[in-house]
MIPADREN-351722 format. One record per residue: z, y, x of N, C-alpha, C in turn. Coordinates in steps of 0.05 Angstrom, whole numbers, plus 32768, in hexadecimal, padded with zeros to 4 digits. Layout:
MIPADREN-351722
ZYXZYXZYX/...
//
This chain:
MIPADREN-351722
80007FE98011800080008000800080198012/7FF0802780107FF68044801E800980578021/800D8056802B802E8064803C802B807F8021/801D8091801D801F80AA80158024809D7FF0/801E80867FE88027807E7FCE804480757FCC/804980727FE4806580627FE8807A80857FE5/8072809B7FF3808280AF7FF7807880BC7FDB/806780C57FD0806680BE7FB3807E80B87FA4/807480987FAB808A808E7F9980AE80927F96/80B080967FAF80C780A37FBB80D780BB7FAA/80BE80CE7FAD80C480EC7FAA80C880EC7F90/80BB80D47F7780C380DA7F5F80E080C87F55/80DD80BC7F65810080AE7F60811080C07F6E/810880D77F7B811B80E67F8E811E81017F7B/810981087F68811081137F4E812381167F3B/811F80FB7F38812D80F97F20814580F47F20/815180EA7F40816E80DE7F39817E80FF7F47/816581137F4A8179812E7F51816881417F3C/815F81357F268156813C7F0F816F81557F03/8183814C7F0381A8815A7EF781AF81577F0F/81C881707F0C81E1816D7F2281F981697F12/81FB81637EED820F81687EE4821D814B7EE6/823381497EED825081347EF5823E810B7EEA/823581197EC9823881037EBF821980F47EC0/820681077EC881E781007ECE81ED80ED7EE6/81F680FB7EFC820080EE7F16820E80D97F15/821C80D77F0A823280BA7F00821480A97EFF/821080AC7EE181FD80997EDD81EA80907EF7/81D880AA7EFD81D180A27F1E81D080997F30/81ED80967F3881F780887F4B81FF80677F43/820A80667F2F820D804A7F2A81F4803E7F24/81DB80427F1981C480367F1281B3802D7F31/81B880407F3F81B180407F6281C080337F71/81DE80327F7281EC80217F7881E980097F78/81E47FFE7F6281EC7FE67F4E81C87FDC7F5C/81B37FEA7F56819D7FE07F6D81A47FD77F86/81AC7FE17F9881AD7FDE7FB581C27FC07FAF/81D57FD07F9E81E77FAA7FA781D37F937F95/81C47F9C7F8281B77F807F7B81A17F797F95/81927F847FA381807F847FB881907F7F7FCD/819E7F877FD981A87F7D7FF481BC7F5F7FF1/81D07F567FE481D27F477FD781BD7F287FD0/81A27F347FC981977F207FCF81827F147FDB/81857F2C7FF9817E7F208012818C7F0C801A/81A57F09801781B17EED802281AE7EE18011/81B07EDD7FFE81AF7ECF7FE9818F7EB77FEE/81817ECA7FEE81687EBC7FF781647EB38015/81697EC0801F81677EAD803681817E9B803E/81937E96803581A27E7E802E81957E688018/81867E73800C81777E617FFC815C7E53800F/81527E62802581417E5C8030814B7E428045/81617E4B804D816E7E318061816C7E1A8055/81737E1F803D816E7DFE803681597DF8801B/81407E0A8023812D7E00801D811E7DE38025/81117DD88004810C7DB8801280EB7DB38011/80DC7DD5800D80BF7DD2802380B87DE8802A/80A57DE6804080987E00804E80987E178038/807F7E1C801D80797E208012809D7E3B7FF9/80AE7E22800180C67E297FEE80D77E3F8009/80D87E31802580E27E4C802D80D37E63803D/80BF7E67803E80A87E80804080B37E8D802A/80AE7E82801080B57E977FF780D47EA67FF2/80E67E967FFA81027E9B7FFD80FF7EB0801D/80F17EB7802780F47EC0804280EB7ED78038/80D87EDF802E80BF7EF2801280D47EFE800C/80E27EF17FFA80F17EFE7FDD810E7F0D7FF7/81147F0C800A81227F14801B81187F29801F/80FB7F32803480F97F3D804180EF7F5A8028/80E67F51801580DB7F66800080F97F6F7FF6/81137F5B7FF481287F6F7FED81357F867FF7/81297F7C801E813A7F938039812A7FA6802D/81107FA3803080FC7FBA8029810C7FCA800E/81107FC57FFC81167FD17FDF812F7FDC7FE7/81467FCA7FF4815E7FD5800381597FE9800E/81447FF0801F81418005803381428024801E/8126801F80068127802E7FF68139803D7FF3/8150802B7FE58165802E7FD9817E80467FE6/8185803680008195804A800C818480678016/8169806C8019815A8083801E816080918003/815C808B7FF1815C809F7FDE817580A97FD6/818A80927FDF81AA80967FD381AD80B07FF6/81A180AA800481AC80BC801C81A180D3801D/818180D9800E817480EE800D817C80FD7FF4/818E80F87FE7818A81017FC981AE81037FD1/81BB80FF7FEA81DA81077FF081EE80F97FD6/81E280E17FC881EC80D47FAC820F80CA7FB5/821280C47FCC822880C17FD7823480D97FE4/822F80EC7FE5823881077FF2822D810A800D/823C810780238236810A803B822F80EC804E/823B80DD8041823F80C68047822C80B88059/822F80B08073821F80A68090820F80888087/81F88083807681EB8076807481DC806A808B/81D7807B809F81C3807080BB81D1805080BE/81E5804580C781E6802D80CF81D6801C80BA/81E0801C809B81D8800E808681B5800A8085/81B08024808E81978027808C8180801A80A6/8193801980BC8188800280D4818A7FF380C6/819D7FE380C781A17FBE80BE81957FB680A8/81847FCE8096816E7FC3808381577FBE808C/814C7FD880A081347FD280AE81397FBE80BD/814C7FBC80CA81487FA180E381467F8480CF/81547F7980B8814B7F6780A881357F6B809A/81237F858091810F7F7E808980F57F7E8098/
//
């Protein structure tokens, strides 16, 4: 996919979740974003624990897939929560290595 559809895509999820600044927009916000990153990071292990004891080629390639597309979505996740300051100030850079280096 071309990089400039990807920042695109970015910029309009980067919209909307600083769409409001009022308390209870943000609530919602943050927990809908939240509640992403932990379902996505979460089931990078998940899947690749599933891949260890995969019982053919075919079964863990796809379990390795459904991993590496979650770091990716992970990565997303904490960029927008860090560009959009959804956690305040809060030092995302490490979180944000250890996604790229798994995906």
């Amino acid at each position: 996919m071309p990089k400039e559809i990807d920042e695109r895509a970015f910029q309009l999820a980067f919209r909307v979740v600083t769409l409001r600044s009022d308390e209870e927009y943000q609530r919602i916000v943050r927990w809908k974003v939240i509640g992403q990153l932990v379902d996505c990071t979460t089931s990078i292990g998940a899947n690749l624990s599933e891949a260890a004891g995969a019982q053919t080629k075919p079964d863990f390639i796809a379990k390795v897939s459904i991993s590496k597309k979650e770091a990716l979505e992970t990565q997303f996740w904490l960029r927008l929560i860090d560009e959009a300051k959804l956690l305040g100030q809060l030092d995302l850079a490490p979180l944000r290595t250890d996604a790229a280096s798994v995906g």
